[in-house]
N, CA and C atoms as an extended XYZ file, in Angstrom:
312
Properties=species:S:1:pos:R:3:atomname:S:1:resname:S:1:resid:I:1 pbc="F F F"
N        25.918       10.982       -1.469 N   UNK     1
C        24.626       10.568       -0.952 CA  UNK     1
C        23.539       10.953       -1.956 C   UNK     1
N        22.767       10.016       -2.136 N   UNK     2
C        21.518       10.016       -3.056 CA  UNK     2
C        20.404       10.905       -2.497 C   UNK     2
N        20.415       12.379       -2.932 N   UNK     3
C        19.271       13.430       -2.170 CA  UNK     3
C        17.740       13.465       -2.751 C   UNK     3
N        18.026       12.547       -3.894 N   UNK     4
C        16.585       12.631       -5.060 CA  UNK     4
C        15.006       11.750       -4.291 C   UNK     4
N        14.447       12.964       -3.945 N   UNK     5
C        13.090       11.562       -3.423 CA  UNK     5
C        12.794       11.137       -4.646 C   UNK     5
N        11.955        9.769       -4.074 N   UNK     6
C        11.439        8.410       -5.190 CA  UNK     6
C        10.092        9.104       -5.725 C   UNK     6
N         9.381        8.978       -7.186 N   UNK     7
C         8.750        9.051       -7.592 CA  UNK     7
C         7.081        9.109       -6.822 C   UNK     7
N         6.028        9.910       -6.622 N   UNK     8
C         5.131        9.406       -6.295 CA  UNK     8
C         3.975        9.112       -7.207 C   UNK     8
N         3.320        8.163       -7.005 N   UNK     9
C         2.096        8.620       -8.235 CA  UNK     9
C         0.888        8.236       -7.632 C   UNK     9
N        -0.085        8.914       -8.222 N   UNK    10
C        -1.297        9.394       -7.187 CA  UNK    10
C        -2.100        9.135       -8.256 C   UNK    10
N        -3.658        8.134       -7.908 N   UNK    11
C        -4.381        8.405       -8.645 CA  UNK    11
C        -6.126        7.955       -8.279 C   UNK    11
N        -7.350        7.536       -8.722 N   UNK    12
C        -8.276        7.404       -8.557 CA  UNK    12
C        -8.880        6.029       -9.359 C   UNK    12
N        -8.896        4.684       -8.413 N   UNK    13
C        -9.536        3.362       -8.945 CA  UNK    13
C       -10.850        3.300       -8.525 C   UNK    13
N       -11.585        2.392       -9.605 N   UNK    14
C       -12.916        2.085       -9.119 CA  UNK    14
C       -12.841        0.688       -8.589 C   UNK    14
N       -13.394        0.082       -8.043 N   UNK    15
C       -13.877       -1.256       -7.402 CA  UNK    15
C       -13.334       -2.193       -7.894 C   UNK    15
N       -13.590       -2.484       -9.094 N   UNK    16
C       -13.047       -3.722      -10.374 CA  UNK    16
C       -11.428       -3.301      -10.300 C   UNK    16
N       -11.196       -2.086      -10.594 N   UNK    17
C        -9.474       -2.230      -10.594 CA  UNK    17
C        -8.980       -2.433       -9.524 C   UNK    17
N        -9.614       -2.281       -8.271 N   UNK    18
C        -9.136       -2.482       -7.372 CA  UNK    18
C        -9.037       -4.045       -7.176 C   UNK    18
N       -10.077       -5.070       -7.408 N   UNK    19
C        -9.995       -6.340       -7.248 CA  UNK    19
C        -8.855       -6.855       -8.124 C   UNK    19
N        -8.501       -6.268       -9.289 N   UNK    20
C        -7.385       -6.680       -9.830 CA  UNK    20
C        -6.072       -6.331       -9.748 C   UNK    20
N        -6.372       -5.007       -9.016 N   UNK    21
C        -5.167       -4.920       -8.509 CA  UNK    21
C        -4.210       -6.100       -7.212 C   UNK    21
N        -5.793       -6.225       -6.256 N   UNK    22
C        -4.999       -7.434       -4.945 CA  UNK    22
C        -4.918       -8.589       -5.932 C   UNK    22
N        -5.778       -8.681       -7.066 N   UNK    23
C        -5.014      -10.390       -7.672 CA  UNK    23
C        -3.507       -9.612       -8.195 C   UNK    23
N        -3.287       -9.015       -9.030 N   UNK    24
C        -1.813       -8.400       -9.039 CA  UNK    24
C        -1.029       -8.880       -7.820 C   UNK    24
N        -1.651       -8.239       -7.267 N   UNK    25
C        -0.476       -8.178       -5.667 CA  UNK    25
C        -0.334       -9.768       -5.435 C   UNK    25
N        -1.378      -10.373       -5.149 N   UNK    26
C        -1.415      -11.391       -4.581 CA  UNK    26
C         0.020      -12.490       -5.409 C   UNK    26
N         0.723      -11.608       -6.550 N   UNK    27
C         1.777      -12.547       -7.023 CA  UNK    27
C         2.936      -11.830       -7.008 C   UNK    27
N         2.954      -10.889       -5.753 N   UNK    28
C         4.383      -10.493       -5.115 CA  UNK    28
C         4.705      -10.763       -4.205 C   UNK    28
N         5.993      -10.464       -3.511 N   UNK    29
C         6.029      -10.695       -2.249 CA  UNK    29
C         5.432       -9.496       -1.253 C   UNK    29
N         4.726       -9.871       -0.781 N   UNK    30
C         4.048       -8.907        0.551 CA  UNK    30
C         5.128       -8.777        1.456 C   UNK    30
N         5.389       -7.737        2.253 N   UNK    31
C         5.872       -6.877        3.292 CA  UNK    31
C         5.198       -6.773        4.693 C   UNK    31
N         3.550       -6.275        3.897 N   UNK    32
C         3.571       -5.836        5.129 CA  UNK    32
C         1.871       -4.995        4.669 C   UNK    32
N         0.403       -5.764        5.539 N   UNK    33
C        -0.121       -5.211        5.059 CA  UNK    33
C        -1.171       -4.508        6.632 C   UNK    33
N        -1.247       -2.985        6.462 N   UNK    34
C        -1.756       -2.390        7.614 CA  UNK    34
C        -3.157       -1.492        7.469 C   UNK    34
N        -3.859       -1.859        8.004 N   UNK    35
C        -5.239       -0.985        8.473 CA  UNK    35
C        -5.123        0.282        9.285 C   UNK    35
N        -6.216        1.274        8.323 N   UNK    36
C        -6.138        2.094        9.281 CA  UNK    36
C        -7.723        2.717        9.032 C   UNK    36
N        -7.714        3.541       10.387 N   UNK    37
C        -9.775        4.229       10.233 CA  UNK    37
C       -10.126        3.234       10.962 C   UNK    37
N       -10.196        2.452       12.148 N   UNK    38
C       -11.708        1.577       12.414 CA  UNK    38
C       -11.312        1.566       14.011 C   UNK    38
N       -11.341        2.028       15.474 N   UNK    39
C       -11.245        1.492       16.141 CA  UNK    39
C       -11.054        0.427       16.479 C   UNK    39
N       -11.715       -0.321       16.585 N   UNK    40
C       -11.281       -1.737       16.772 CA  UNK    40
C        -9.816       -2.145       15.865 C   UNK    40
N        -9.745       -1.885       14.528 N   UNK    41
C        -8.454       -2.311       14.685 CA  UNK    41
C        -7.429       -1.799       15.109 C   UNK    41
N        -7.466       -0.451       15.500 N   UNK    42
C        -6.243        0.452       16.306 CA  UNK    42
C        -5.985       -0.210       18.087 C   UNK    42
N        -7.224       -0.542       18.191 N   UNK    43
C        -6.727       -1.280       19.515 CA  UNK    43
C        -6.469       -2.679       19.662 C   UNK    43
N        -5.954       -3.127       18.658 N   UNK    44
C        -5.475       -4.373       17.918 CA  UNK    44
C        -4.140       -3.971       17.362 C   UNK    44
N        -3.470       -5.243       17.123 N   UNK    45
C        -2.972       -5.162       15.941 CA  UNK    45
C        -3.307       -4.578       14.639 C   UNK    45
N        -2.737       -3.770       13.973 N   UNK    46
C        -3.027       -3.661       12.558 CA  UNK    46
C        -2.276       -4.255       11.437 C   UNK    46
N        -1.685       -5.211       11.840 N   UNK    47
C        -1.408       -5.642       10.528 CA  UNK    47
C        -2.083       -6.593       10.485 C   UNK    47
N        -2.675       -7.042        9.212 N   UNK    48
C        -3.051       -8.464        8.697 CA  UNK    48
C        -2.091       -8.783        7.226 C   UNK    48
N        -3.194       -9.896        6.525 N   UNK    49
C        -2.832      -10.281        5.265 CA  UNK    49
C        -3.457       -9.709        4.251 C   UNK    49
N        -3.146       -9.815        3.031 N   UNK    50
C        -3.368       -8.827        2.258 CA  UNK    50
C        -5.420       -9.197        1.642 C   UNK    50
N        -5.538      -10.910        1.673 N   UNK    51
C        -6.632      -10.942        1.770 CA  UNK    51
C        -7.863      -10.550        2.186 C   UNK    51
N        -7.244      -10.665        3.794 N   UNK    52
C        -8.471      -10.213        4.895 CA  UNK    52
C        -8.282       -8.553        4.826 C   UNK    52
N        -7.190       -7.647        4.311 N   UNK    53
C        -7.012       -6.217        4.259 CA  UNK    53
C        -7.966       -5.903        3.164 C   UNK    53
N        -7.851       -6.502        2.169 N   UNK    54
C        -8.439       -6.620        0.845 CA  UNK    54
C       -10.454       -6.556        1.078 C   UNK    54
N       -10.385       -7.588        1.770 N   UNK    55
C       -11.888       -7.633        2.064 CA  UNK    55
C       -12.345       -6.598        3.081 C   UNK    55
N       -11.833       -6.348        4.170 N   UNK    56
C       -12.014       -5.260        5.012 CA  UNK    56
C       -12.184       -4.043        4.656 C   UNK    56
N       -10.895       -3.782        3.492 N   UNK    57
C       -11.433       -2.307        2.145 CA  UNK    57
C       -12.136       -2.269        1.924 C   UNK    57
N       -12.699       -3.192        1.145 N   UNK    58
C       -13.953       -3.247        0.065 CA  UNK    58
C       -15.022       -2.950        0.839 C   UNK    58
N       -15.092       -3.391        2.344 N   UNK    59
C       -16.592       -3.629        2.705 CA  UNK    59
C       -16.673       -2.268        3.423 C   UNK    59
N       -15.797       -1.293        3.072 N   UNK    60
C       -15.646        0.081        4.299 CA  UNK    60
C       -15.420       -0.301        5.609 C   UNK    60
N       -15.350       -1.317        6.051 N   UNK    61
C       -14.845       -1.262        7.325 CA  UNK    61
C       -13.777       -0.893        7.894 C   UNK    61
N       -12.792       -0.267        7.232 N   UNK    62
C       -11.715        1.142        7.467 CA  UNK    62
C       -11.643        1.593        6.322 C   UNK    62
N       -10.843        2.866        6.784 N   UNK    63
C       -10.835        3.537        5.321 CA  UNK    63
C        -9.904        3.726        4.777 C   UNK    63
N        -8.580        2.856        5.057 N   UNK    64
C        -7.500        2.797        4.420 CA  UNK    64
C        -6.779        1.955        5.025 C   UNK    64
N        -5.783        1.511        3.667 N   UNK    65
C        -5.122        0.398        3.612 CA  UNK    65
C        -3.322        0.754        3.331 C   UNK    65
N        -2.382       -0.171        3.900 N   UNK    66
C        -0.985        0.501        3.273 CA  UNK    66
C        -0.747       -1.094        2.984 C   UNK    66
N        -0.112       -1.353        2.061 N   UNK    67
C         0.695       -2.224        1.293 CA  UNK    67
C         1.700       -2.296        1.250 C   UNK    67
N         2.835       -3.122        1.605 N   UNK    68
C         4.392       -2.975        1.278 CA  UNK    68
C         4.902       -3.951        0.531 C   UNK    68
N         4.979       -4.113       -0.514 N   UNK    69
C         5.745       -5.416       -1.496 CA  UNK    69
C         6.545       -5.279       -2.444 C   UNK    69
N         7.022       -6.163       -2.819 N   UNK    70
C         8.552       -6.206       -3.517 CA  UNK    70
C         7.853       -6.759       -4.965 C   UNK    70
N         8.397       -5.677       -5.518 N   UNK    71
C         8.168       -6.311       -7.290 CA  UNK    71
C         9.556       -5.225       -8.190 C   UNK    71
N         9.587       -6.347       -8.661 N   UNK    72
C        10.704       -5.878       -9.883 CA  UNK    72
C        12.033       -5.707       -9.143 C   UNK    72
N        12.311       -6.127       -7.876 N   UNK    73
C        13.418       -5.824       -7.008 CA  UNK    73
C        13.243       -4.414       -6.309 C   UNK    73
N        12.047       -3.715       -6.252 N   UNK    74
C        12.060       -2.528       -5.490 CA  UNK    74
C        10.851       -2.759       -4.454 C   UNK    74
N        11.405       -1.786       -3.179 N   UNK    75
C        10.158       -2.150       -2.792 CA  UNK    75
C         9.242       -0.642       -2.909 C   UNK    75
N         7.496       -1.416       -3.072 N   UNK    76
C         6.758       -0.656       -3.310 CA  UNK    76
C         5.637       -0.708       -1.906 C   UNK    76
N         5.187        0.797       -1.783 N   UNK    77
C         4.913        1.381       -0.844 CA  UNK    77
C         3.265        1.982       -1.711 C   UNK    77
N         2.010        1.086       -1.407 N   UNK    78
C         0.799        1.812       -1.883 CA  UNK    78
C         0.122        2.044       -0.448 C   UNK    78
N        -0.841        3.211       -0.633 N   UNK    79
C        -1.270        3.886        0.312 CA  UNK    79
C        -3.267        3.639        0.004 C   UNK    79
N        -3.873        2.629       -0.185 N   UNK    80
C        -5.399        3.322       -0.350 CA  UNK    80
C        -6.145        3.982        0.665 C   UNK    80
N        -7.166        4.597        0.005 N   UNK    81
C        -8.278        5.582        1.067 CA  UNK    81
C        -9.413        5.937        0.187 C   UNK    81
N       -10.395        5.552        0.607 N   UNK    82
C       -11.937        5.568       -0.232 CA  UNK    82
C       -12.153        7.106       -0.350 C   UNK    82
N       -12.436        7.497       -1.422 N   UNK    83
C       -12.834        9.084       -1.421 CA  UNK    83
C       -13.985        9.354       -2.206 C   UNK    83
N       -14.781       10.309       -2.142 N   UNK    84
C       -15.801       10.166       -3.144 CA  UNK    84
C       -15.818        9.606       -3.953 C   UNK    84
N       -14.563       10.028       -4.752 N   UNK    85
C       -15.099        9.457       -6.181 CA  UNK    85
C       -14.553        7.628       -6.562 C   UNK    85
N       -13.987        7.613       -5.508 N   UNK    86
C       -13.687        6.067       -5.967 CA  UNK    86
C       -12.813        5.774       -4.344 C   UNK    86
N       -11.330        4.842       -5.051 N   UNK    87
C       -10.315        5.023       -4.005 CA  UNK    87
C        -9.395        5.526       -4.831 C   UNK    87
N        -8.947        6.149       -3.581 N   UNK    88
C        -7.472        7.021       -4.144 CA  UNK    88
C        -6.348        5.828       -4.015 C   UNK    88
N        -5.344        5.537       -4.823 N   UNK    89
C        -4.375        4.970       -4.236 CA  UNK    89
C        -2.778        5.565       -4.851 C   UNK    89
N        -2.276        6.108       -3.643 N   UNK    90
C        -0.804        6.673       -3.713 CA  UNK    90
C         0.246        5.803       -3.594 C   UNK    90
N         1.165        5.600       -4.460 N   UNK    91
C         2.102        4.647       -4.542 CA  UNK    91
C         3.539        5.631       -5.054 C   UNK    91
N         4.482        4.729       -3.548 N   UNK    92
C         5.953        4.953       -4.333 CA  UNK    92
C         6.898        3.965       -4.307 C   UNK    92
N         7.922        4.064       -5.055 N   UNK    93
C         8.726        2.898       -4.970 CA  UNK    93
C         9.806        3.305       -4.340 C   UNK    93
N        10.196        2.132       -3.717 N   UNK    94
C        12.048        2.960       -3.103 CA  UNK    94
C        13.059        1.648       -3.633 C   UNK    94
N        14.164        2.233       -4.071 N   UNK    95
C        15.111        1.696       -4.419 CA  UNK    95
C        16.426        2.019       -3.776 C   UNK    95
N        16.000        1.101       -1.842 N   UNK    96
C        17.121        1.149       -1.444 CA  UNK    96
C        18.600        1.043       -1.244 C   UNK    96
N        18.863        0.210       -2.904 N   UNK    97
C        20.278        0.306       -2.955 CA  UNK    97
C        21.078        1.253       -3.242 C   UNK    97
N        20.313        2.161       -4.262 N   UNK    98
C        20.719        3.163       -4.646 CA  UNK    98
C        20.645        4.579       -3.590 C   UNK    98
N        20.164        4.291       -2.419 N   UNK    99
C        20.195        5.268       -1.306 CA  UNK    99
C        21.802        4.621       -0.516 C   UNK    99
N        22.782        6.395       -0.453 N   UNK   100
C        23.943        5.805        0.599 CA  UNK   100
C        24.015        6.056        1.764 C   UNK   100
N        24.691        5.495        2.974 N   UNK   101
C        24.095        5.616        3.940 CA  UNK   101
C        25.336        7.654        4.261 C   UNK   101
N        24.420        7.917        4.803 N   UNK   102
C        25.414        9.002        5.135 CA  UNK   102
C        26.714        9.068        6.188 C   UNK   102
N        27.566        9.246        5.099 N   UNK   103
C        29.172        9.406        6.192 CA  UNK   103
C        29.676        8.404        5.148 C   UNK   103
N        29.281        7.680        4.229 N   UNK   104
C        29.945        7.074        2.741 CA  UNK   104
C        30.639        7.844        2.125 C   UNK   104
């Protein structure tokens, strides 16, 4: 059984990288994109699309975003959250093939 956690990497974007980051995204496959911070969307659904998540960031109307999409054959797991100094965004990848299931 594969005991090694996946890589994390943590870091601090400004505004502009962030817009290029959702055009990035916008040419993977999406997973799965979820809101979080705003009432109203907790008593909702939180998932949307990565567009309307995208615009909802930007404008502070929550204060964080999770991302789930597939690039390079792994899937990737980003986490944003506005912080002083910019947004933070934490990202890991998992490469579930290489995880075995236990009792293999």
């Amino acid at each position: 059984m594969n005991t090694e956690l996946p890589e994390l990497q943590d870091s601090v974007i400004d505004v502009e990288t962030f817009n290029q980051y959702i055009n990035d995204l916008s040419l993977t496959e999406i997973l799965d994109v979820r809101l979080k911070g705003n009432e109203a969307i907790r008593a909702q659904d939180s998932n949307t699309d990565l567009v309307r998540g995208a615009v909802l960031f930007e404008g502070k109307d929550v204060s964080g975003m999770q991302i789930k999409y597939i690039y390079e054959g792994l899937e990737w797991w980003d986490t944003l959250m506005w912080v002083e100094a910019g947004i933070r965004l934490i990202r890991i990848a998992h490469d579930w093939a290489s995880y075995e299931l236990e009792g293999d």
